[in-house]
GUVO-818963 format. One record per residue (C-alpha): x, y, z. Coordinates in pm, whole numbers. Layout:
      px      py      pz
       X       Y       Z
...
***
This chain:
      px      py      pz
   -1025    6326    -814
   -1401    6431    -746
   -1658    6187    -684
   -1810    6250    -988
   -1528    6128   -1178
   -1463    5849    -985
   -1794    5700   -1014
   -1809    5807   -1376
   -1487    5532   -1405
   -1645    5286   -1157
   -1988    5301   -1368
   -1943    5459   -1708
   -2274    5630   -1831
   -2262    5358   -2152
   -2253    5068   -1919
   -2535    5210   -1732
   -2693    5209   -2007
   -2728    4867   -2165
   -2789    4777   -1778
   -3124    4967   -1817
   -3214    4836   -2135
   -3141    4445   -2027
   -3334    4545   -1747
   -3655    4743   -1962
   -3593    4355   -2183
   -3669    4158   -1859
   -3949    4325   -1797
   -4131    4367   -2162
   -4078    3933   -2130
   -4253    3899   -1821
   -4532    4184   -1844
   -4760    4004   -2027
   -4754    3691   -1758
   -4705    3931   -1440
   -4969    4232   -1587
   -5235    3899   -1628
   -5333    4052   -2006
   -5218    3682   -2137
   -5474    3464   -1975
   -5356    3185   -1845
   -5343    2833   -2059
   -5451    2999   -2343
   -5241    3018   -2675
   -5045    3330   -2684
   -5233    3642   -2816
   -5043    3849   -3121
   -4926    4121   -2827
   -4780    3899   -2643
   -4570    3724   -2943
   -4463    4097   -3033
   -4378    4213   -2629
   -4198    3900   -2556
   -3987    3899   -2890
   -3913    4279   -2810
   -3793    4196   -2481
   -3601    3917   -2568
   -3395    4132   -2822
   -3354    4359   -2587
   -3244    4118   -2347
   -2966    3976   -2621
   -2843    4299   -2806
   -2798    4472   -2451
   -2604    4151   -2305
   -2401    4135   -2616
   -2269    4523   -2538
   -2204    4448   -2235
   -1982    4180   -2307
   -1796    4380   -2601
   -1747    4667   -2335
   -1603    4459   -2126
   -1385    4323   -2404
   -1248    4623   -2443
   -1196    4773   -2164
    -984    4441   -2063
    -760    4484   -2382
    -698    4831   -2277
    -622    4751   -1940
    -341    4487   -2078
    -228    4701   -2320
    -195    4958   -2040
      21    4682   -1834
     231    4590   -2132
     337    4923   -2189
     431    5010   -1830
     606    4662   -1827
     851    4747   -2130
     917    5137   -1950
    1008    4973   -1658
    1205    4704   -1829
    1376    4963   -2025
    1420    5206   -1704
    1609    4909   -1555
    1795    4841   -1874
    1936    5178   -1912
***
């Protein structure tokens, strides 16, 4: 196995992914606060309404993959099991 491939199994590109848009949604929430253009005490200006609803979308929609991929890939992964249980069970039967 090449170490492309492996890390390609360890990380897969899609999981990368939705790592780097939860992390672009972290930072469109704080810009506003850490890039001073929301002074500070002040009611919040229409930009920073829109950049901190933006990021906190991102920040939802890129968790909620994350979790789904890792919903799935933990099905396979017992599917996987069950299957090799039942050949072995039926290895040992035979």
């Amino acid at each position: 196995m090449s170490v492309g491939n492996a890390l390609r199994r360890l990380v897969p590109p899609g999981s990368l992914v939705l790592f780097l848009l939860f992390l672009t949604g972290i930072w469109l929430t704080i810009s506003p606060f850490a890039m001073t253009t929301q002074p500070s005490g002040q009611p919040w200006s229409a930009s920073t309404i829109n950049t901190v609803t933006i990021g906190a979308v991102l920040i939802v929609v890129s968790l909620l993959g994350i979790v789904v991929y890792m919903t799935l890939a933990l099905r396979d992964l017992l599917r996987k099991a069950q299957a090799r249980q039942q050949a072995d069970q039926e290895t040992a039967s035979s």
